[in-house]
C-alpha positions in Angstrom: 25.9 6.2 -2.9 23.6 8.9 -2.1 23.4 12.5 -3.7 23.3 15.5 -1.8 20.5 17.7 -2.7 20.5 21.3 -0.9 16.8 23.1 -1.9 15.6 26.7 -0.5 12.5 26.0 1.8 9.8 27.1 -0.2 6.3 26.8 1.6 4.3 26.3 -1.0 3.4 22.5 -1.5 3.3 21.9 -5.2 7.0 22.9 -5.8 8.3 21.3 -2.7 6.4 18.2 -4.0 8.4 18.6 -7.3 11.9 19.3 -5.2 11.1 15.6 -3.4 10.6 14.0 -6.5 13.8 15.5 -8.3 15.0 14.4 -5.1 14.1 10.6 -5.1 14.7 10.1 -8.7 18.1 11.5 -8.0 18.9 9.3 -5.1 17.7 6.4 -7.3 19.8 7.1 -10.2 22.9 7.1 -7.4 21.9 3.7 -6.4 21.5 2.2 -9.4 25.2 3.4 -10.7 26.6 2.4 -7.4 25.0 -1.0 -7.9 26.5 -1.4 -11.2 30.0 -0.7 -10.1 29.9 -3.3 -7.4 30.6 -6.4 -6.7 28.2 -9.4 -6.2 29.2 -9.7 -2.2 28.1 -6.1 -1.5 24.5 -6.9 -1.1 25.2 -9.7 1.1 27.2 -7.6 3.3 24.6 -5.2 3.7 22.0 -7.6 4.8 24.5 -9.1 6.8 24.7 -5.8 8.6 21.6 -5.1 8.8 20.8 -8.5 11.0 24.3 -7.9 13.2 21.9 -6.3 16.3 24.9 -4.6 18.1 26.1 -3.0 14.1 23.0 -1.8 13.5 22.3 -0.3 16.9 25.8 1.4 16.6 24.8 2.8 12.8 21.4 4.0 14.5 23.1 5.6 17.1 25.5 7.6 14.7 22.4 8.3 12.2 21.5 12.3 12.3 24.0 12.7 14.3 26.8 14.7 11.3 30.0 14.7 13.5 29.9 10.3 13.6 29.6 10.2 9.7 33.0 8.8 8.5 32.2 5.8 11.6 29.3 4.8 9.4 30.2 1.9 7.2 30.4 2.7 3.4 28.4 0.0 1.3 25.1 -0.1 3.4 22.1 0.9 0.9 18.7 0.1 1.6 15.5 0.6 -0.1 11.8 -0.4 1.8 8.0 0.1 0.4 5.9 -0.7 3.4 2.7 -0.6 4.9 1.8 -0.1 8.8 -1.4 -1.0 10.3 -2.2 0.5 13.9 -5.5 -0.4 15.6 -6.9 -0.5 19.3 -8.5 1.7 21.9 -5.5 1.3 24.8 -4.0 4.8 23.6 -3.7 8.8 24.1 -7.5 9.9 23.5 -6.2 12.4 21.0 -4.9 9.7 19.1 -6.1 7.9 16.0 -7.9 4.6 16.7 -6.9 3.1 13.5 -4.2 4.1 10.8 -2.5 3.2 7.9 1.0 4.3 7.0 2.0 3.8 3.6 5.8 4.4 3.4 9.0 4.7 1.1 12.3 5.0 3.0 15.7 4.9 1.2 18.8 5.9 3.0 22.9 5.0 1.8 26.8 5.8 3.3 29.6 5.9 0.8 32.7 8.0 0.6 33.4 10.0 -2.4 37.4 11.8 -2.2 38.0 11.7 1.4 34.0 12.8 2.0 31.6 10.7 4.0 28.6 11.5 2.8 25.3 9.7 4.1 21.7 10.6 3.2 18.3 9.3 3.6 14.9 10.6 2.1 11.2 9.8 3.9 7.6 9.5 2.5 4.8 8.7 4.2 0.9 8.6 3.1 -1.2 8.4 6.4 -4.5 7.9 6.7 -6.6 8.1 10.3 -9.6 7.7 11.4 -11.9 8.7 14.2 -9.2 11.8 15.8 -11.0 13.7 18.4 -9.6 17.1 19.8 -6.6 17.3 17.9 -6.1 19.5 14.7 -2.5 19.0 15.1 0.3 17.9 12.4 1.6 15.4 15.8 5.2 16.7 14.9 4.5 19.5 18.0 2.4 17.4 20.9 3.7 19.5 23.5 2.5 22.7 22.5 0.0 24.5 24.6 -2.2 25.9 21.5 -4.0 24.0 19.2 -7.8 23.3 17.5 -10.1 20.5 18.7 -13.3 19.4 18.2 -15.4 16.7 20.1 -16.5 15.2 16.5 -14.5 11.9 15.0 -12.9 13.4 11.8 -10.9 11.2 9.5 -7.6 12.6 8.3 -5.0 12.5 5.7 -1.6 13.7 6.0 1.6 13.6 3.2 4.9 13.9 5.3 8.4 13.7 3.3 11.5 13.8 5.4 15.3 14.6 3.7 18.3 14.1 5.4 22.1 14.3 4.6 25.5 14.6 6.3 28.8 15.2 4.9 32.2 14.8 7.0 35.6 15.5 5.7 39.3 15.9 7.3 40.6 19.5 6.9 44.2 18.8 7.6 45.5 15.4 7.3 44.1 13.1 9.5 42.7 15.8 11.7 40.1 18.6 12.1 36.7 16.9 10.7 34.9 19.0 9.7 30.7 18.0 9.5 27.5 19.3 8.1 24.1 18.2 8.2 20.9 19.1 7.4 16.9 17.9 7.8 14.3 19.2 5.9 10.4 17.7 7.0 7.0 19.2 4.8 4.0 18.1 6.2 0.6 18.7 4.5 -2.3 17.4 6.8 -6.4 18.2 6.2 -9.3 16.1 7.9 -12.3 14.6 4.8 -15.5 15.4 7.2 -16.4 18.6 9.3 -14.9 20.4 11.2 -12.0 20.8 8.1 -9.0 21.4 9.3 -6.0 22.0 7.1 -2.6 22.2 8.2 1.2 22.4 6.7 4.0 22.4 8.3 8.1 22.4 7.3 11.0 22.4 9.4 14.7 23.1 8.6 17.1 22.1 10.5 21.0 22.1 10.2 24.4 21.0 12.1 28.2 21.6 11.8 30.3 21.0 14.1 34.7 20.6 14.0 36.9 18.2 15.5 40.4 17.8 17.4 42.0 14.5 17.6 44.0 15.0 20.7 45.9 11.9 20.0 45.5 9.0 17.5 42.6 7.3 19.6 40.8 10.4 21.2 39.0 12.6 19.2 37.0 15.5 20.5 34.8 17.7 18.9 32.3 20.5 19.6 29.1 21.6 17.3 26.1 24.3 16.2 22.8 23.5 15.6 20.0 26.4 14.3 16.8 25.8 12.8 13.6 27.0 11.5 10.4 26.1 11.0 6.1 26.9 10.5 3.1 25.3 11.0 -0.2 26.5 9.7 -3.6 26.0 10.9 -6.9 26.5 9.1 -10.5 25.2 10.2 -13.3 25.4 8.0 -16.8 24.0 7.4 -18.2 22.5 4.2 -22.0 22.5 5.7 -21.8 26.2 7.3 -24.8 25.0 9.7 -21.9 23.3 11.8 -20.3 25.9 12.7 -22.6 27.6 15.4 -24.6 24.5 15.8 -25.4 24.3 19.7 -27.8 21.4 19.2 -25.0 19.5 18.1 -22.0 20.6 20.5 -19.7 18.1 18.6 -19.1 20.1 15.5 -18.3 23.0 17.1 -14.5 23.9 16.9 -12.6 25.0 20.0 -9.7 27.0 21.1 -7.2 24.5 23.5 -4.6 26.9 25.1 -3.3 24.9 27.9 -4.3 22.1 29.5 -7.7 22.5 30.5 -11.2 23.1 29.5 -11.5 25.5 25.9 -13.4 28.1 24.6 -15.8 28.0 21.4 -13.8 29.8 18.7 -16.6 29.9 15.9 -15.1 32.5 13.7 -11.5 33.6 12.4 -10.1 29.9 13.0 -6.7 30.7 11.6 -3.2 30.6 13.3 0.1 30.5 12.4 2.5 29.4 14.5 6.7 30.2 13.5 9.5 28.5 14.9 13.3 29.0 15.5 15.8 26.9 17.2 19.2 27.2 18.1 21.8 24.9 19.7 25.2 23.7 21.0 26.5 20.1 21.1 29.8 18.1 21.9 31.3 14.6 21.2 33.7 12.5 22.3 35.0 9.6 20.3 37.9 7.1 21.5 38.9 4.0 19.9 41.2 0.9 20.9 41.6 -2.6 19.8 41.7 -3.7 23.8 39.0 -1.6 24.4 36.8 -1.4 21.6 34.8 1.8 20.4 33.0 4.6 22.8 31.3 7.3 21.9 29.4 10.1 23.5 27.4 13.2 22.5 25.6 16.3 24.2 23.2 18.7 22.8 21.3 21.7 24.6 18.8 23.3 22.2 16.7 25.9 22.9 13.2 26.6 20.6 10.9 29.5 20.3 7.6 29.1 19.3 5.4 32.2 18.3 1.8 31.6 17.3 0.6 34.3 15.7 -3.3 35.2 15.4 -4.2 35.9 11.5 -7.8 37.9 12.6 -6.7 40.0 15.5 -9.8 40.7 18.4 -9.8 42.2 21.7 -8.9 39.5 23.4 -5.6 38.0 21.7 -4.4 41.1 19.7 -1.8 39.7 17.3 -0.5 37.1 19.2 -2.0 33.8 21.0 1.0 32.6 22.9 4.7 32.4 23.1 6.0 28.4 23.5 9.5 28.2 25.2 11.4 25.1 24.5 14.4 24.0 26.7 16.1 20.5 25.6 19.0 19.0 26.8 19.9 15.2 25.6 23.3 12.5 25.9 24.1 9.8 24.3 26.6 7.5 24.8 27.7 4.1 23.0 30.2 1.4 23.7 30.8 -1.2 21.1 33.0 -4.0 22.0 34.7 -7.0 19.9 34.7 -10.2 21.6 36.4 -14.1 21.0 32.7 -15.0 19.6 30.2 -12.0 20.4 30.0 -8.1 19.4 29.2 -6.3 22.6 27.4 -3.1 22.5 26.0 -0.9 25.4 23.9 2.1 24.9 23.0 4.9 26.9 20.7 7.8 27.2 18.9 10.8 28.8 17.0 13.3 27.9 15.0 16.1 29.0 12.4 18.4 27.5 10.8 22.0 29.6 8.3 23.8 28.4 6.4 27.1 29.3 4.5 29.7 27.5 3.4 32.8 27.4 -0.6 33.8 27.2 -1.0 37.1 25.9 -4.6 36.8 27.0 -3.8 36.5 30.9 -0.4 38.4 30.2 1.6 35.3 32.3 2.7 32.1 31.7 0.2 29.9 32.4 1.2 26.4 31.0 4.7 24.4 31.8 5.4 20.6 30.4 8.4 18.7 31.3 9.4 15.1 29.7 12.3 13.5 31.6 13.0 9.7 29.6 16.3 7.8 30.3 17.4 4.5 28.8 20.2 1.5 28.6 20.4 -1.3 26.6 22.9 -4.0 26.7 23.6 -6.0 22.9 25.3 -9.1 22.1 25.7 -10.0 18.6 26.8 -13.8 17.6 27.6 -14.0 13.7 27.9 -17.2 12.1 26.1 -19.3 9.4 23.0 -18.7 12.2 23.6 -15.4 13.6 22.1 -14.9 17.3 21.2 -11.4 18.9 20.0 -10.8 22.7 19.2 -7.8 24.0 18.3 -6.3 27.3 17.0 -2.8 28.7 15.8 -0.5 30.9 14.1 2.6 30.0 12.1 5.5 32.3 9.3 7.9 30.9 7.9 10.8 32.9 5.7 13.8 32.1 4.0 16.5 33.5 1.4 19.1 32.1 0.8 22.0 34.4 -2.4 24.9 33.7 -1.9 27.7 36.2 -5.7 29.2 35.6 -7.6 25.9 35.6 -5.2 24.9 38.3 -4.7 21.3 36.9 -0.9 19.2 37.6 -1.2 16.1 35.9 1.9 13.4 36.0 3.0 10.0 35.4 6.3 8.2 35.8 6.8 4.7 34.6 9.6 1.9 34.3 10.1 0.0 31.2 12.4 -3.4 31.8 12.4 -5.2 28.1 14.3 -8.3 26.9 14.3 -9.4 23.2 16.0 -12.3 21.3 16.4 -12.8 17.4 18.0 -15.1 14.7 19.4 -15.6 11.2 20.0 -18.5 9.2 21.7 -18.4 5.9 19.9 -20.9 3.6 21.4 -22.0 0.2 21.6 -20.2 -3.2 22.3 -16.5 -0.9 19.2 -16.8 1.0 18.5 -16.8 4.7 15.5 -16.2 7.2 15.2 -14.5 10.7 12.8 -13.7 13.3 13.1 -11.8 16.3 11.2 -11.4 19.2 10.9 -8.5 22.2 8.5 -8.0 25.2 8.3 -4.9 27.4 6.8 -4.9 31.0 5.8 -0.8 31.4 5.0 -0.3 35.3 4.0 3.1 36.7 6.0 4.2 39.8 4.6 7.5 40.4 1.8 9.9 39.2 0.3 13.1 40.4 -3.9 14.3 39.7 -4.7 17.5 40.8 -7.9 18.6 38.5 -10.7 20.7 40.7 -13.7 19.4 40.0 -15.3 22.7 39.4 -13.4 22.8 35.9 -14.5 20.0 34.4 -16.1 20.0 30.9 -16.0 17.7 27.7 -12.5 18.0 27.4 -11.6 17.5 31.0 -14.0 14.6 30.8 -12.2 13.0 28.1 -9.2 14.1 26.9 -7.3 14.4 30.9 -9.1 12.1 32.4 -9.0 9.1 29.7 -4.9 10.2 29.3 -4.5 10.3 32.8 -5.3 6.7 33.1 -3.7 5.6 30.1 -0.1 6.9 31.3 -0.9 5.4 34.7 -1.7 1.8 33.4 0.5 -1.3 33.8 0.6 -3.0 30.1 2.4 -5.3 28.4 3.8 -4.9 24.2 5.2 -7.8 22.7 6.6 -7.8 19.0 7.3 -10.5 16.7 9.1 -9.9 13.0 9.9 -12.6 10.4 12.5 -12.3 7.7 13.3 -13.6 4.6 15.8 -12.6 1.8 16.6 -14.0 -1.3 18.6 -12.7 -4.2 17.3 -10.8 -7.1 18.6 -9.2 -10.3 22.7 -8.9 -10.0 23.8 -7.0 -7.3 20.5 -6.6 -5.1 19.3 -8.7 -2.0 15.7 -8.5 -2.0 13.9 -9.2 1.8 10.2 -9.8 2.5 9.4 -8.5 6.5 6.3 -8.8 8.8 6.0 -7.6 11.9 3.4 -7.7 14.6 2.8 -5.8 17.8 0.3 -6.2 20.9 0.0 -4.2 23.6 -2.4 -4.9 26.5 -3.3 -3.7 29.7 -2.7 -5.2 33.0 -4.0 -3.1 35.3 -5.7 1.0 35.1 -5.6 2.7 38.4 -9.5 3.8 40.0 -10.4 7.4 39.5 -13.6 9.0 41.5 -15.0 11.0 38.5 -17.3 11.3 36.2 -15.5 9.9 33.5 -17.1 10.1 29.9 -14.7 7.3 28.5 -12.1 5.0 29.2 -8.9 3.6 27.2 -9.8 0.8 25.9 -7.1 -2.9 27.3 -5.8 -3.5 24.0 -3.8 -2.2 20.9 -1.9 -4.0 18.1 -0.1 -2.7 14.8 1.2 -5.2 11.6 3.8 -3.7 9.4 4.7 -5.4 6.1 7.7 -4.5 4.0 9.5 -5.2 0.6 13.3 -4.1 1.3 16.2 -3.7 -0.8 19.7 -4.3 0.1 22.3 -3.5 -2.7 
């Protein structure tokens, strides 16, 4: 059972800190009651759902998604403390090379009076280490205009994430009407010079209203509008850094684009405001023959300002403007077979991106991401439950700078195959594992950076990415389960997982290159979940 909990964004962190924890204490106090008032099977049958590969993959696929709500199952309430591990050099250079990510994640469906109601609330406690270039909250890695520095820094960052939906039938059997709404705060500062600090919070909400046409086909059409701010601050605890030539690391720079920056060694302050807006539709039909299929559509367009807090000759009152153009489909077919559950998923999506530079007075940076996906599921329940699954996915970029003249590309395929299993042991215990490896092979890439423009950043940050995103790799992940019953009402599960990624192969690049990705990567992840 989860309680909705509608707040007024405040910016400041301390109350919004309090709001989280009414929040969470709330959300608790729903679980507990709802655990009371069930029976003993109703933890079972949430870890049994939780296992089914083609159920879960169908709950995923609704999840965040408002007008789906009532198709969630009621009953499924899950509670995880975990810790995440990520280590390795094979990676983005503006990445960390190791973090840990303590989280909390809690998230319910139940049905209260004809309202579906589903809600989930977030909390994670990261900690990185050695981040070059990038005083970013990595919530907007597309933007053209951000901070860097060519010093390691080690940062912290608190991130708390609320969702909730509510769906409800207006007349009869007909006219759903859904809401939703997501709420992220994100407070982020590095603990050695440069010091950046950043916050961030984004608001986002959904409603949309359906039609059953007839008994089976239901159609429906939705708004989406949000807000949001991120806030930037770089300071120096040894003032010495700041101007220090003799050590060119410390010094902080101004990224607008993709190319080499400028020195910004006073007034390091931005802020940069967000508002989005959006249209969506869904189709939802359902047969016994034919099973369940459902589709959805969304085109959302973003507008990013980044104001400059000490205006000067060259940027006025204004950095940049960030345009944002999004368009994304989804589609799901879940099928019941003699023996199996079939499920097929689909999707595409597409992301453009240009700005405005009020210093040039033109755009003079685009990005595009183009990704497309299927996956194919087949579920076998049963005292040992079996799950295979197959895909296909497709990731491509682009980052263009129209004054440094740089077009940088990549386009790879992704075939993946994974296989798991569940065995019910006695006393209401069982055990799983699961397995998955991904082959990533790049199909096409474009370089075009003149030489005359390189500098650290070129040196590092394009050229190390550039052959990071053209590199064949491998990932495989491995994850062992086992659940046992605990208190009344409560399945209690013990998870690892592991994940390796290596390179197979880096394409050859004729420049003076000041570092390369490293071949390897790997993350653990260990969890204590709740099923009640």
């Amino acid at each position: 059972m989860i309680i909705m909990v509608f707040m007024t964004v405040n910016y400041s962190n301390s109350p919004m800190k309090k709001i989280y924890t009414i929040a969470l204490l709330l959300q608790l106090c729903a679980a507990a009651a709802y655990a009371q008032k069930s029976d003993s099977t109703a933890s079972r049958k949430a870890r049994s759902f939780a296992i089914d590969s083609a159920a879960y993959n169908f709950y995923n696929f609704a999840k965040n998604k408002s007008f789906f709500t009532a198709t969630m199952p009621d009953g499924f309430n899950t509670l995880s403390l975990g810790h995440q591990l990520t280590k390795g050099r094979f990676m983005p250079y503006q990445e960390s090379s190791k973090t840990n990510d303590t989280y909390f994640a809690t998230e319910g469906k139940t049905t209260l009076s004809d309202v579906a109601l589903w809600g989930s609330l977030v909390y994670h406690k990261i900690r990185e280490d050695s981040t070059r270039w990038a005083h970013q909250t990595r919530n907007n890695t597309t933007a053209p205009l951000y901070y860097g520095s060519e010093r390691n820094v080690n940062y912290e960052r608190s991130v708390y994430q609320f969702n909730a939906m509510a769906q409800r039938n207006m007349i009869g059997k007909n006219l759903p009407l859904a809401l939703g709404i997501d709420y992220r705060i994100g407070d982020h500062y590095s603990t050695n010079d440069p010091r950046a600090k950043l916050n961030d919070y984004q608001f986002n909400m959904q409603a949309s209203l359906g039609y059953h046409l007839s008994k089976r086909l239901l159609l429906g059409l939705g708004f989406r509008y949000g807000y949001g701010e991120e806030r930037t601050d770089i300071a120096y605890k040894n003032k010495q850094n700041e101007t220090n030539t003799d050590q060119p690391q410390y010094i902080t720079h101004l990224i607008n684009g993709y190319g080499d920056p400028e020195m910004k060694p006073i007034n390091r302050v931005f802020h940069n405001k967000q508002s989005r807006k959006g249209m969506d539709t869904y189709l939802n039909y359902e047969a016994p023959s034919f099973g369940t299929f459902s589709w959805s559509g969304s085109y959302l367009k973003e507008t990013q300002n980044f104001l400059n807090k000490f205006p000067d000759i060259t940027y006025k009152d204004f950095f940049n403007d960030y345009y944002l153009t999004s368009y994304k489909f989804d589609l799901a077919w879940k099928k019941k077979l003699s023996k199996y559950q079939l499920l097929l998923i689909a999707n595409y999506s597409n992301l453009d991106g240009e700005d405005f530079s009020y210093k040039v007075s033109a755009n003079n940076y685009l990005y595009n991401r183009e990704q497309w996906g299927i996956k194919a599921v087949l579920s076998k329940p049963g005292k040992t439950s079996f799950n295979y699954v197959l895909e296909l996915r497709k990731d491509g970029e682009e980052r263009q700078d129209g004054s440094k003249a740089n077009i940088l590309s990549y386009s790879a395929i992704k075939p993946g195959l994974g296989f798991g299993f569940n065995r019910q042991l006695p006393g209401n215990q069982s055990f799983g594992m699961n397995v998955k490896g991904v082959y990533s092979k790049n199909i096409n890439d474009q370089f075009v950076v003149p030489i005359i423009n390189e500098g650290p950043f070129t040196k590092t940050v394009i050229y190390n990415d550039y052959l990071y995103n053209t590199a064949d790799y491998f990932s495989g992940t491995v994850q062992a389960d086992y659940t046992f019953p605990t208190f009344r009402q409560i399945q209690t599960g013990i998870k690892l997982g592991f994940t390796y990624n290596e390179a197979t192969q880096f394409k050859s690049l004729d420049r003076a290159v000041a570092t390369l990705p490293g071949n390897q990567r790997f993350s653990t992840n260990l969890s204590l979940n709740f099923y009640f």
